[in-house]
LORO-307785 format. One record per residue (C-alpha): residue in one letter; x, y, z. Coordinates in Angstrom, 2 decimals. Example, Ala and Ser with C-alpha at 12.3 -4.5 7.8 and 13.67 -1.06 7.14 Angstrom:
% LORO-307785
+------+---------+---------+---------+
: seba :      c1 :      c2 :      c3 :
+------+---------+---------+---------+
:    A :   12.30 :   -4.50 :    7.80 :
:    S :   13.67 :   -1.06 :    7.14 :
+------+---------+---------+---------+
END
This chain:
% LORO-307785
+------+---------+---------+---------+
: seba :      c1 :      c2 :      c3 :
+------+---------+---------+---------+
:    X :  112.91 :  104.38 :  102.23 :
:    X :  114.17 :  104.02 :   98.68 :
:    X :  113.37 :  101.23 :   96.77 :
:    X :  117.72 :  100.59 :   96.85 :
:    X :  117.60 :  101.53 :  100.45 :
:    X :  115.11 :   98.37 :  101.01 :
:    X :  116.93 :   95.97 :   99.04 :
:    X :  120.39 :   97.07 :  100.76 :
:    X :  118.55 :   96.44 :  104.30 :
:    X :  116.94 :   92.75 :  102.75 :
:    X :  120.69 :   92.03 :  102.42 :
:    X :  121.59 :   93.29 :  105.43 :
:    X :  119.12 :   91.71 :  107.76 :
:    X :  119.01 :   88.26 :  106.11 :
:    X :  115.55 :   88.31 :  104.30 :
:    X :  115.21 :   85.50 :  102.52 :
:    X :  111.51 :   85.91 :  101.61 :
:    X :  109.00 :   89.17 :  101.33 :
:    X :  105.25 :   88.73 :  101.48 :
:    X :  104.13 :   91.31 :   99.27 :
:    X :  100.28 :   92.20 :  100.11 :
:    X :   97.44 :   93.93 :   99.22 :
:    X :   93.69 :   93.97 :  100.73 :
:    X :   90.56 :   92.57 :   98.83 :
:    X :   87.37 :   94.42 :   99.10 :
:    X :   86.76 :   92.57 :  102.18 :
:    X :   89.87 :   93.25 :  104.46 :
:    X :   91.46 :   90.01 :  103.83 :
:    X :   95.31 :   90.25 :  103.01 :
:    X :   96.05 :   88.41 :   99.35 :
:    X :   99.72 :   87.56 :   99.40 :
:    X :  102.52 :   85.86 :   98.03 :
:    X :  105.97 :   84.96 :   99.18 :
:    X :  108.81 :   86.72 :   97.09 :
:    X :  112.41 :   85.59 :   96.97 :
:    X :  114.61 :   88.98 :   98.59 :
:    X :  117.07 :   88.05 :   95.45 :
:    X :  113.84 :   88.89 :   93.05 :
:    X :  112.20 :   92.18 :   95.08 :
:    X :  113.66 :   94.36 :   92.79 :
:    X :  110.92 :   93.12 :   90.65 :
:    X :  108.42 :   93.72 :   92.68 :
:    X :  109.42 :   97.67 :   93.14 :
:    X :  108.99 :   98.07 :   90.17 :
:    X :  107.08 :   95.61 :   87.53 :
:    X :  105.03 :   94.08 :   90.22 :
:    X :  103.89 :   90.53 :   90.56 :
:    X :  100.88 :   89.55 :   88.85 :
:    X :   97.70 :   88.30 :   90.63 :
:    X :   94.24 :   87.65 :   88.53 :
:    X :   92.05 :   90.38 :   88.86 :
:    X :   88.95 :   88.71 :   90.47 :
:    X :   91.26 :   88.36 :   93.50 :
:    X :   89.74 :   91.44 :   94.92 :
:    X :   86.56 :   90.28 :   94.66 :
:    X :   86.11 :   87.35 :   97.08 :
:    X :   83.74 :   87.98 :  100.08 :
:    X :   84.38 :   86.44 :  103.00 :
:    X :   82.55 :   83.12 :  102.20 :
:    X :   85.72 :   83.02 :   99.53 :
:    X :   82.83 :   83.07 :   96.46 :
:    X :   82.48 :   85.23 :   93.79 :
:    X :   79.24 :   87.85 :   94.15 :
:    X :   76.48 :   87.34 :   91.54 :
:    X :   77.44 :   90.05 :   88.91 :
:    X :   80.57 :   90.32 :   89.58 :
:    X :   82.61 :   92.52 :   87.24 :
:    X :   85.90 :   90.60 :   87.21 :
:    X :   85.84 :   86.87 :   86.13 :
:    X :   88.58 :   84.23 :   85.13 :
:    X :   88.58 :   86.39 :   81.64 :
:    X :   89.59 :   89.58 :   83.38 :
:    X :   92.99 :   90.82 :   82.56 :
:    X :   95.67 :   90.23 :   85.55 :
:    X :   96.77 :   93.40 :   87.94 :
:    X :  100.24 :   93.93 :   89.19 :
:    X :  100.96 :   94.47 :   93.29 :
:    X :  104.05 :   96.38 :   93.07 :
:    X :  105.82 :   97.07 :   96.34 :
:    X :  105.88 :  100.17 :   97.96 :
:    X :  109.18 :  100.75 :   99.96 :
:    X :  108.15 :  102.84 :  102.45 :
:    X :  105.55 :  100.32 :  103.40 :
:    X :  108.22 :   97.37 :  104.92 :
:    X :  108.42 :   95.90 :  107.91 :
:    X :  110.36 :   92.80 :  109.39 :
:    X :  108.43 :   90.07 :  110.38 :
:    X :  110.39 :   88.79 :  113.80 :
:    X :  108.22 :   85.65 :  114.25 :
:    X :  109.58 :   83.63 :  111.13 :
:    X :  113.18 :   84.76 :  111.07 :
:    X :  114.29 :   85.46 :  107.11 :
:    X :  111.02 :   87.13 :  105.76 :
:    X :  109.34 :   90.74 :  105.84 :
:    X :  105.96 :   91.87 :  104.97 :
:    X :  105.62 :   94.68 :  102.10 :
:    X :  102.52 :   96.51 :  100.79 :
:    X :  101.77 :   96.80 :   97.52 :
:    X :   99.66 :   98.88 :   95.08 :
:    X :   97.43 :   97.70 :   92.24 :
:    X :   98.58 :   98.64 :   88.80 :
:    X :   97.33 :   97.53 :   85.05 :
:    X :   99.57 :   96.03 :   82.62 :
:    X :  100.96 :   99.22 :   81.62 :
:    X :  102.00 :  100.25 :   84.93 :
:    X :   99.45 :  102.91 :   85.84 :
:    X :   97.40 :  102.79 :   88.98 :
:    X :   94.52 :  100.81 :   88.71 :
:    X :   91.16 :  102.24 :   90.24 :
:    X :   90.18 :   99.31 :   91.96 :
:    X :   93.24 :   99.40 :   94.74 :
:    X :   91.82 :  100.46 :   98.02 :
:    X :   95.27 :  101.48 :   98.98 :
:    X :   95.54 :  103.64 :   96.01 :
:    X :   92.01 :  105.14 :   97.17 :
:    X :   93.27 :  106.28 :   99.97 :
:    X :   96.50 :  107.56 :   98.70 :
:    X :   93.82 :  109.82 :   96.10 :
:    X :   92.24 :  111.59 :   99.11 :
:    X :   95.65 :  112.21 :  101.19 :
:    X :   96.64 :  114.40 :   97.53 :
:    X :   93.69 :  115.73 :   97.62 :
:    X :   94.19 :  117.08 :  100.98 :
:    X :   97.11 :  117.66 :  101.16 :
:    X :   96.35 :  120.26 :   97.97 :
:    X :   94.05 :  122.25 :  100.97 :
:    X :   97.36 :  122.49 :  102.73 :
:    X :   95.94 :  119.30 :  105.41 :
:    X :   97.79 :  116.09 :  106.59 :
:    X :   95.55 :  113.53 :  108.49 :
:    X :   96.95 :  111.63 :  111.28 :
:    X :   95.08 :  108.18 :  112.55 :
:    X :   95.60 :  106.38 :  115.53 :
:    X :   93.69 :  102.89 :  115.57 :
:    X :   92.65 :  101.15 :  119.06 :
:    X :   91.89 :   97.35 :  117.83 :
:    X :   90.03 :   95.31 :  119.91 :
:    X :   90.74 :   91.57 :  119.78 :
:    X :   90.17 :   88.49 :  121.53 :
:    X :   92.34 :   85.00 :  122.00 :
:    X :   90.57 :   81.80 :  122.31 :
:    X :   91.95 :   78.61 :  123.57 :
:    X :   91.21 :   75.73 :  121.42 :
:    X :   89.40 :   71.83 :  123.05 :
:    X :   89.04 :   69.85 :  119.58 :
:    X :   86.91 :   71.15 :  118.00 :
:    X :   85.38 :   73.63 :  120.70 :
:    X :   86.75 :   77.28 :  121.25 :
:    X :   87.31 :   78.37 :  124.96 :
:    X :   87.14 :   81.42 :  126.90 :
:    X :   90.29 :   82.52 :  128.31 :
:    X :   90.35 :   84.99 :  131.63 :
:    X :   87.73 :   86.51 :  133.95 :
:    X :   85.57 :   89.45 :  132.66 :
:    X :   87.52 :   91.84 :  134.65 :
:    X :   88.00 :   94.94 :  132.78 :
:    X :   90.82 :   97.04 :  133.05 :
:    X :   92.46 :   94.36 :  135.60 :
:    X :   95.37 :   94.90 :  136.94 :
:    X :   95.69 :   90.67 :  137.05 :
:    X :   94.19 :   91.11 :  133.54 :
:    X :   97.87 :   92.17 :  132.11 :
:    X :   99.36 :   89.01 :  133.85 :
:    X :   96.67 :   86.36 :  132.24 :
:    X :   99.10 :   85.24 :  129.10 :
:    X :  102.76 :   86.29 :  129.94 :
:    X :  104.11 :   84.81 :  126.99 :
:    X :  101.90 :   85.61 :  124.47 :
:    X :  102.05 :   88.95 :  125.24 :
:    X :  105.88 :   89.19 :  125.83 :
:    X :  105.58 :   87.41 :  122.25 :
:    X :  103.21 :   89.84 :  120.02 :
:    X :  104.64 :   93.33 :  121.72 :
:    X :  108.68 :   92.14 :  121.24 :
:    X :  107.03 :   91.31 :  117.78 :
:    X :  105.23 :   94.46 :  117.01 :
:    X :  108.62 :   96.30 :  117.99 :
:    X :  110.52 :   94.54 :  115.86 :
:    X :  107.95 :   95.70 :  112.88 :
:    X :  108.08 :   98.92 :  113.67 :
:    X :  104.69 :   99.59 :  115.28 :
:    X :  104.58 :  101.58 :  118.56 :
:    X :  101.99 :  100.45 :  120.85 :
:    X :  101.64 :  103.28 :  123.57 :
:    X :   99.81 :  100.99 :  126.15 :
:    X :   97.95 :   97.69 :  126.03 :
:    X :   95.26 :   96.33 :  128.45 :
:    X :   92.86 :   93.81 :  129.12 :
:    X :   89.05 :   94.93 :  127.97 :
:    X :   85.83 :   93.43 :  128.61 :
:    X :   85.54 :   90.06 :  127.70 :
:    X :   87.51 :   87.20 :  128.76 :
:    X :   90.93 :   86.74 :  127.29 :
:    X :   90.04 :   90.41 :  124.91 :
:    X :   92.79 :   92.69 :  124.83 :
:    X :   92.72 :   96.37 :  123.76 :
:    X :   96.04 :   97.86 :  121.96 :
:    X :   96.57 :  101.25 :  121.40 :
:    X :   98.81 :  101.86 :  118.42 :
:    X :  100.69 :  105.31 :  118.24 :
:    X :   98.87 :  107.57 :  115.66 :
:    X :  100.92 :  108.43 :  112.04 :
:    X :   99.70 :  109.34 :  108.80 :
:    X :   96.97 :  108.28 :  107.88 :
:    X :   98.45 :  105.95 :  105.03 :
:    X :  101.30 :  104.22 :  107.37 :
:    X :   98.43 :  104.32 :  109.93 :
:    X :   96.74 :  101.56 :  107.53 :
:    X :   99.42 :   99.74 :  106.50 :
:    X :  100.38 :   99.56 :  110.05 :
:    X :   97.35 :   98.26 :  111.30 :
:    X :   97.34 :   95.40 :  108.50 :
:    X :  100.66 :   93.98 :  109.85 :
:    X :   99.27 :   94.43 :  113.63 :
:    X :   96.52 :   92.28 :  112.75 :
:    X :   98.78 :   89.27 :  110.71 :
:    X :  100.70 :   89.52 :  113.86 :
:    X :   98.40 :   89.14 :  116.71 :
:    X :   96.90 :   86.51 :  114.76 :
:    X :  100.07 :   84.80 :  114.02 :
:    X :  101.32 :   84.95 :  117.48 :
:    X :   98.22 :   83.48 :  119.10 :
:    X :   98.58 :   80.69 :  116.70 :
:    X :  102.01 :   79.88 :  117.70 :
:    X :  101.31 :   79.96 :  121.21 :
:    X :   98.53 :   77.08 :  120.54 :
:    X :   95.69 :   79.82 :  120.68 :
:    X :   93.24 :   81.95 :  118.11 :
:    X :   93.39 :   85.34 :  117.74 :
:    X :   90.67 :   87.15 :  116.20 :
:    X :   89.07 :   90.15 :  115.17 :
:    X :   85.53 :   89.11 :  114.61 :
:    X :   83.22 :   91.49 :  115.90 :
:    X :   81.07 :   89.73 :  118.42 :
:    X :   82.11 :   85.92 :  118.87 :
:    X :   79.74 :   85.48 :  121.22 :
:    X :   75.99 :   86.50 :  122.10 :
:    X :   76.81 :   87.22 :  125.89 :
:    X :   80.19 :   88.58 :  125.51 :
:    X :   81.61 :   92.32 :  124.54 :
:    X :   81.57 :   92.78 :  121.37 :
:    X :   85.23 :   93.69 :  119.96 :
:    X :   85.57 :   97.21 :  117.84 :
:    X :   88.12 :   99.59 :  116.16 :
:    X :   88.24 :  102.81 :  116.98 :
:    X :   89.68 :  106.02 :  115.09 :
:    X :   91.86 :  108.57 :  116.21 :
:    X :   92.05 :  111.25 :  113.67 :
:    X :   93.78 :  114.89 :  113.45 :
:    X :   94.72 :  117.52 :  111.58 :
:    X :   98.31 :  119.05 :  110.81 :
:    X :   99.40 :  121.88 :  108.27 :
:    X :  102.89 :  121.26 :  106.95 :
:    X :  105.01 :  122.80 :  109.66 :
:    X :  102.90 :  120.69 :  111.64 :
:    X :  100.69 :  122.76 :  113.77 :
:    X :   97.22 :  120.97 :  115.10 :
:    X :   94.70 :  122.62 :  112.36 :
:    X :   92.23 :  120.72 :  114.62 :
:    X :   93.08 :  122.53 :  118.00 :
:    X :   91.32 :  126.06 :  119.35 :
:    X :   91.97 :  126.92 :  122.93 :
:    X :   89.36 :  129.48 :  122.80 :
:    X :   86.65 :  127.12 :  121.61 :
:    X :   84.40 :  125.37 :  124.65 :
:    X :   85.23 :  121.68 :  123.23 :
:    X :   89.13 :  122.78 :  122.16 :
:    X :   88.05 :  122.24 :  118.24 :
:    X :   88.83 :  124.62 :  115.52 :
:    X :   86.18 :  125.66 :  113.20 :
:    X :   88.09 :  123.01 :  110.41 :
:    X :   87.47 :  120.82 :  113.27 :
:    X :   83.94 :  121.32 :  113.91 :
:    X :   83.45 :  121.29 :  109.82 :
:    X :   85.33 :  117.97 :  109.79 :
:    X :   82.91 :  116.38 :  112.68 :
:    X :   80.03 :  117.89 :  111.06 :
:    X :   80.79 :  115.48 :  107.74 :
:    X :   81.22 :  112.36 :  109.86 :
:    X :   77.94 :  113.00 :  111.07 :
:    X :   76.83 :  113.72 :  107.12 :
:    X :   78.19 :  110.70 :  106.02 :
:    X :   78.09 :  108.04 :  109.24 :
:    X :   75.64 :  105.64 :  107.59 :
:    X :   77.82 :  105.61 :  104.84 :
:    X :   81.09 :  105.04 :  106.88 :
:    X :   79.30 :  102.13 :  108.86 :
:    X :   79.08 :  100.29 :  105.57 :
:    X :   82.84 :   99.96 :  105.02 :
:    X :   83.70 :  100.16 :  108.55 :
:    X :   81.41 :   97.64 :  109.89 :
:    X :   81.75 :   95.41 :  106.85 :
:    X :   80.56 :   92.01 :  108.14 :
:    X :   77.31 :   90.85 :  108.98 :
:    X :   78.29 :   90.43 :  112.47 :
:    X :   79.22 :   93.59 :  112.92 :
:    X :   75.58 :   94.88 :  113.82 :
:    X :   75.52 :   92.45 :  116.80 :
:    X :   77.86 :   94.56 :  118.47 :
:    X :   75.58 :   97.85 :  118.13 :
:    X :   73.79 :   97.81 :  121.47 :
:    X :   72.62 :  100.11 :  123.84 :
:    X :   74.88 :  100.23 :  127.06 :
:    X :   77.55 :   98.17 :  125.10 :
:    X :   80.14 :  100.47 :  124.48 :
:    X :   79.35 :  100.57 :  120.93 :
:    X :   77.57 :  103.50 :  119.27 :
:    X :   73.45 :  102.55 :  117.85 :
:    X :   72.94 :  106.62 :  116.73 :
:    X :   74.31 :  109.41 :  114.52 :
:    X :   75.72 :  111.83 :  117.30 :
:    X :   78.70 :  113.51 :  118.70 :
:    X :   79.68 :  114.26 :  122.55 :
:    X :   82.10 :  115.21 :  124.22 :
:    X :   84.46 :  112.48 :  126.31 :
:    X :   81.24 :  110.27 :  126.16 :
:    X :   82.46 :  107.08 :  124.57 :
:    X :   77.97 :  106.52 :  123.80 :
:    X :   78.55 :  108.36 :  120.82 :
:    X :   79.39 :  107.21 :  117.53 :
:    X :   82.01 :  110.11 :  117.55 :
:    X :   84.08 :  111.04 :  120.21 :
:    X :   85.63 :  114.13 :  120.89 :
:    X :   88.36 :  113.31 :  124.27 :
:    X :   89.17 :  115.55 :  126.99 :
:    X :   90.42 :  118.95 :  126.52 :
:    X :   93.91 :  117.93 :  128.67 :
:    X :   94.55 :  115.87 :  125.33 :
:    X :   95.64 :  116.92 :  121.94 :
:    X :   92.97 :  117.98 :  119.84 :
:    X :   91.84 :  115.49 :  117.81 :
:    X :   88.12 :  113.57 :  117.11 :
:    X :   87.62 :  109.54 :  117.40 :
:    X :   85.46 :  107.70 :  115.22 :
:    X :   84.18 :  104.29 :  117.13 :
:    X :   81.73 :  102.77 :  114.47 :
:    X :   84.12 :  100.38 :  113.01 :
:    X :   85.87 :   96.80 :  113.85 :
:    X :   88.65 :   95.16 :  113.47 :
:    X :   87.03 :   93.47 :  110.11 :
:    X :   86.83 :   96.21 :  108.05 :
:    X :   89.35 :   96.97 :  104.96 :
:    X :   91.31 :   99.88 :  106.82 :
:    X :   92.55 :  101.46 :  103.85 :
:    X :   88.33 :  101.90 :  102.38 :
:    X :   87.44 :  102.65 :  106.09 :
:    X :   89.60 :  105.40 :  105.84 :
:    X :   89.05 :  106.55 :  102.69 :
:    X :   85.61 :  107.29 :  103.31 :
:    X :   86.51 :  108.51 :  106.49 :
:    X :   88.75 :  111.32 :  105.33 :
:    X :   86.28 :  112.13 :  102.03 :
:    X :   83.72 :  112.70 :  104.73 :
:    X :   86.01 :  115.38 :  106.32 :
:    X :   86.63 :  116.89 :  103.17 :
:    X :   83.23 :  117.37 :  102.24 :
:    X :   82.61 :  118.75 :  105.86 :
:    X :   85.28 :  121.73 :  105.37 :
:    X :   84.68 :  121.92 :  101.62 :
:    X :   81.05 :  122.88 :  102.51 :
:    X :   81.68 :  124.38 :  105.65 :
:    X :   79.03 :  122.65 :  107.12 :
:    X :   77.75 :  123.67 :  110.51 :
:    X :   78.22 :  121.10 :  113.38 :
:    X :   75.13 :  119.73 :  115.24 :
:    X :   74.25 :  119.93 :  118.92 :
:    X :   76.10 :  118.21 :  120.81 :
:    X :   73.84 :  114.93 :  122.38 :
:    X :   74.85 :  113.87 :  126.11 :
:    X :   74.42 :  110.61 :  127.51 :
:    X :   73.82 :  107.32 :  125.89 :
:    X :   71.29 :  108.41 :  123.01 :
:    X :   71.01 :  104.41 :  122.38 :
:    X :   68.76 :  104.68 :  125.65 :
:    X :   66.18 :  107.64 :  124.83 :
:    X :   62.83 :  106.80 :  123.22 :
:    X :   61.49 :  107.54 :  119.88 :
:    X :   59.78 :  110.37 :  120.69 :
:    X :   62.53 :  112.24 :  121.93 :
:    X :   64.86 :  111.02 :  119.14 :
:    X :   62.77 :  112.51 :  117.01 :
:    X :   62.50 :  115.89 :  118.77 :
:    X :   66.04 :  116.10 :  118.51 :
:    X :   66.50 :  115.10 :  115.37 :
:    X :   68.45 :  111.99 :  115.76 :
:    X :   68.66 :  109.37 :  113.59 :
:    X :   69.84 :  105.80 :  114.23 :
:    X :   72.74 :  104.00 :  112.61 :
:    X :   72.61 :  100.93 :  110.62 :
:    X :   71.20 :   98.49 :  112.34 :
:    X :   72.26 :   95.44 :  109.68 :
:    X :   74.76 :   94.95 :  106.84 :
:    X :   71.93 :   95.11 :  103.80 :
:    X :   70.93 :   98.95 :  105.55 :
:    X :   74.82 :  100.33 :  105.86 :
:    X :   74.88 :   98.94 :  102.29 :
:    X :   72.01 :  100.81 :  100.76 :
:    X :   73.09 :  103.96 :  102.47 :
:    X :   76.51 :  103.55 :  101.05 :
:    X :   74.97 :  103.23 :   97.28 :
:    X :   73.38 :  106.76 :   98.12 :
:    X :   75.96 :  108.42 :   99.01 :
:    X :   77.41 :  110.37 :   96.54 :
:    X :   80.51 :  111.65 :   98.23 :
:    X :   81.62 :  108.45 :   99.50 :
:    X :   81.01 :  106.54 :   96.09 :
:    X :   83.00 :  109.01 :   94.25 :
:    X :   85.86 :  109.14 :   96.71 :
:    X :   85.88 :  104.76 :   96.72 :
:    X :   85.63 :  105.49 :   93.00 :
:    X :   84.02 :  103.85 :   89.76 :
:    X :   85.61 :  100.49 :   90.46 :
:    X :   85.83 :   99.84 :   93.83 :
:    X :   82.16 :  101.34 :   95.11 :
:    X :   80.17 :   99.10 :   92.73 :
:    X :   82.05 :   95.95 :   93.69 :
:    X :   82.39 :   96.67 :   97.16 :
:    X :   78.69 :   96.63 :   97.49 :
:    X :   78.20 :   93.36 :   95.54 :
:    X :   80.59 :   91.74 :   97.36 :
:    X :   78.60 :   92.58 :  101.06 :
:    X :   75.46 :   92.09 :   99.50 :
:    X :   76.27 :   88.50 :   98.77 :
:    X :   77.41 :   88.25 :  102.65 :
:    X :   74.24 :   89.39 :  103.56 :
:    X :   72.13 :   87.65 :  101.27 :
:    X :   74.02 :   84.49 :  102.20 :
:    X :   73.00 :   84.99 :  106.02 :
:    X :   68.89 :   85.62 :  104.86 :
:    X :   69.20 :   82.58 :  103.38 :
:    X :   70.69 :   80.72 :  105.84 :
:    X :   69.17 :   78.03 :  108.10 :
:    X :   70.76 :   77.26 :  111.23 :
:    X :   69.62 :   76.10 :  115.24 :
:    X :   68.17 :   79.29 :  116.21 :
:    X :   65.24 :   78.74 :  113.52 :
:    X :   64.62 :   75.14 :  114.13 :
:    X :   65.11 :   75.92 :  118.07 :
:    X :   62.42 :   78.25 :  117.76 :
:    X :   60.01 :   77.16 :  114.83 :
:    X :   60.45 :   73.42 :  114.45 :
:    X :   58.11 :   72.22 :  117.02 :
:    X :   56.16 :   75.20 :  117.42 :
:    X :   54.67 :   75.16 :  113.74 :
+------+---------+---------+---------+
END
């Protein structure tokens, strides 16, 4: 869409206001409401935000060190077209993505979307086009006062599962479809009142932007239907934890699977197998930006659904990388990450780490059957398996080693990134809550 072909549809459809948006280092959408009457502006000036916007953690502080204070020159978020989509819960107003750019007009290096947009050139220049298809995990609470209530049996998969909350899912999926997001099938998943959508894979950049209006929906739907909605990672010790996982493929431009070989025992191509090969390379890395919270780790338990090692399997969903059934298109799924993360960093690392794979052609590991969470050390260590993360501060320091990923985040956005977790995580050392005075108070 052209930036006169947006404007003309504004018009046509009765936008009064825009939100024009952009993600801060730690996934949280920074906005502002645009008259339609002034979006011209914002295709192509921008409007101004300060530059320490992107730099909030999720305590909404400032990191020690940070590199952007109230001094810091301002950035411009100017629109991209392509990027709009109608918001049909608050009639008159649409929700547009914007890039950073400096005062000049130039892309600024600190935009995660503009990271991401860096490693789609680079490959499309190898003749590649990655697709993504997200599967976001979520759960709605009911709210008592002040307490939060579970919603549902744990039933998974249940058939009276789809029937629990009629009209807030008749709400979010006539919602979705008005934005233009395709969910391909919905259901409910482990946990009481947590509901798995499966949103129809696209390239990888629309695949992002698509995923930041699903989750400004769902939340804004569950709060208009007197509920939260939310994408923390594990609300709650003894319940499933809720996590994101990647769909990714391979196309040449007339389109043809690059990741598909029928002749091959798992149906991958060797681009494929050189693509898996640097998501195993680079997972420790990848859990950094696509586990980004400190609850995220909670979630990384044996048995659980959720991935604890570096390792690959076939249609075993143990692993922290999936590849599905052979009856299915080719393509590899990535299930370290939640609905947290910054999707547009997640998947900027994500694709660098493919990159590197075929750039190197690096040669895929052995396969590891069952849940590898469950073996012992000894064997782990026969077969050369290592274990993910197991906190926020270790994802972190594997992220600041990683050459390949820092470069592709780039001189701006690596370095902050990193300051900006590390002050989550040394906020949570420091903190002092009931589970150290249940357990030390009267015992010392």
């Amino acid at each position: 869409m052209s930036d006169a072909e947006l404007i003309a549809r504004l018009e046509r459809d009765g936008v009064r206001w825009v939100n024009v948006a952009f993600l801060d280092y730690s996934g949280i959408a920074r906005a502002r409401a645009v008259a339609a009457a002034h979006v011209d502006r914002v295709l192509t000036r921008g409007i101004n935000f300060s530059r320490p916007t992107v730099d909030f953690n999720a305590r909404e502080e400032f990191p020690p060190d940070a590199a952007f204070d109230l001094s810091a020159p301002d950035v411009w978020a100017r629109g991209d077209p392509r990027s709009y989509r109608p918001l049909g819960g608050d009639p008159g107003r649409g929700l547009l993505m914007a890039d950073l750019v400096d005062a000049a007009g130039a892309p600024w290096l600190g935009c995660p979307r503009t990271a991401l947009q860096r490693q789609i050139a680079r490959a499309s220049e190898r003749g590649i086009a990655f697709n993504a298809g997200f599967e976001p995990e979520a759960y709605v609470f009911g709210e008592a006062g002040e307490q939060i209530r579970l919603l549902g049996p744990v039933e998974f998969a249940g058939l009276d599962g789809l029937e629990l909350f009629p009209r807030f899912m008749e709400a979010l999926l006539l919602e979705l479809a008005t934005a233009g997001l395709t969910v391909e099938q919905w259901s409910e998943e482990f946990g009481p009142g947590q509901i798995e959508v499966n949103l129809r894979y696209a390239p990888a950049l629309e695949s992002a932007d698509g995923l930041v209006a699903y989750r400004h929906i769902f939340r804004d739907v569950a709060r208009r239907h007197g509920m939260i909605g939310t994408f923390m990672p594990k609300p709650f010790e003894d319940q499933v934890g809720s996590g994101l996982h990647v769909h990714l493929s391979a196309v040449s431009p007339d389109g043809a699977n690059l990741f598909d070989d029928p002749n091959d025992r798992y149906g991958l191509s060797p681009l494929a197998q050189q693509a898996l090969a640097g998501l195993m390379i680079h997972a420790p890395a990848l859990t950094a930006l696509g586990a980004s919270t400190v609850n995220s780790y909670k979630r990384f338990l044996p048995g659980s659904w959720a991935p604890t090692h570096v390792a690959w399997s076939y249609a075993n969903r143990a692993a922290c990388v999936r590849v599905p059934e052979r009856e299915t298109a080719r393509r590899i799924e990535i299930r370290t990450g939640d609905g947290a993360c910054n999707p547009y960093l997640y998947l900027t690392a994500i694709l660098a780490a493919m990159l590197d794979g075929t750039e190197q052609a690096l040669e895929l590991p052995a396969e590891q059957a069952g849940d590898v969470g469950n073996l012992d050390a000894a064997t782990l260590a026969e077969r050369g398996i290592v274990a993910l993360p197991r906190t926020l501060g270790e994802a972190l320091a594997a992220l600041a080693c990683d050459a390949v990923i820092g470069e592709a985040l780039g001189p701006v956005i690596a370095p902050e990134y990193i300051k900006v977790k590390r002050s989550e995580w040394d906020a949570f050392n420091l903190h002092v809550g009931e589970w150290d005075r249940d357990l030390y108070l009267r015992r010392y």
